[in-house]
C-alpha positions in Angstrom: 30.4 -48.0 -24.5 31.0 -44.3 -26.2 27.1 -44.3 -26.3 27.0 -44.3 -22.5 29.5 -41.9 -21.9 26.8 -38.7 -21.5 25.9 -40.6 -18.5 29.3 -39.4 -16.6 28.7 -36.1 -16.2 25.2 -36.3 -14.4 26.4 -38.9 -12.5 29.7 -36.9 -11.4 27.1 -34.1 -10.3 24.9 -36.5 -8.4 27.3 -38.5 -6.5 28.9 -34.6 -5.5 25.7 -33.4 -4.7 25.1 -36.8 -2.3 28.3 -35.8 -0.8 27.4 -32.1 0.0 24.1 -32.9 1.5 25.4 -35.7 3.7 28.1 -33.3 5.0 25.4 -30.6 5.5 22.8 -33.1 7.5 25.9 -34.5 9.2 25.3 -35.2 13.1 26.5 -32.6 15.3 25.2 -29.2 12.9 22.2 -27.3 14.2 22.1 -28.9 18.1 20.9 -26.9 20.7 22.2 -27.6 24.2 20.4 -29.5 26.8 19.1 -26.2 28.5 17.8 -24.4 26.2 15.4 -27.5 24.6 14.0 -27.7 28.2 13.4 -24.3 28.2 11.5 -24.2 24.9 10.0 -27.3 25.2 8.2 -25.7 28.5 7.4 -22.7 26.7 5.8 -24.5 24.3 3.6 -26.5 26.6 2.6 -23.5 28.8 0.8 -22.3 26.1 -2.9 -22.6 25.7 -3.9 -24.9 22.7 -4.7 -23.5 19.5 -8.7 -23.8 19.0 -9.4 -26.6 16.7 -11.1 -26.3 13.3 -14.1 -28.5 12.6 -14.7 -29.2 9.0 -17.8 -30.9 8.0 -18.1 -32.5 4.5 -20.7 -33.5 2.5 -21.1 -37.2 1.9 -19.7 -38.5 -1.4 -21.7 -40.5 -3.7 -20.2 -44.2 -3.5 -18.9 -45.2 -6.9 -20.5 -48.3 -8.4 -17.6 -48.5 -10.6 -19.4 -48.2 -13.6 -19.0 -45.3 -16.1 -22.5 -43.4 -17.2 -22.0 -41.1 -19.7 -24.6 -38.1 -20.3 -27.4 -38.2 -22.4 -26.4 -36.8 -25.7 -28.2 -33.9 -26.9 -29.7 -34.0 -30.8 -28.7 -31.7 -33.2 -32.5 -31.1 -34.2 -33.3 -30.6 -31.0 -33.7 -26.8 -30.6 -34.9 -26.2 -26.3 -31.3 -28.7 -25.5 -33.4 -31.9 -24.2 -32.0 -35.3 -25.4 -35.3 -36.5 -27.8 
């Protein structure tokens, strides 16, 4: 049981820091009213859409699953070709 005991204090500090971040995210903190959402929510969709980006990718090689390892080059072999 003594061995376990260096567990308390971490688990002290996480159940406290649970606590503080449920009180923070806690309904009710950070509402707007009614109004001013509309309001916001109309700006937003009055404006004109933001130009899209088309990114085109090369194809990828399909994998066949099987590993192919480089040709190894000889030590003799003074121009680097595999002999």
């Amino acid at each position: 049981m003594e061995i376990l005991l260096w567990l308390v204090p971490p688990a002290v500090v996480t159940v406290l820091a649970m606590l503080w971040v449920g009180w923070l995210g806690r309904e009710g903190r950070g509402e707007v009213d009614r109004d001013t959402a509309v309001r916001r929510m109309g700006e937003a969709l009055s404006r004109p859409p933001r130009p899209q980006v088309v990114v085109r990718r090369q194809p990828r090689e399909r994998s066949t699953g099987v590993a192919v390892r480089a040709p190894r080059v000889s030590p003799e072999s003074t121009d680097g070709k595999a002999s």
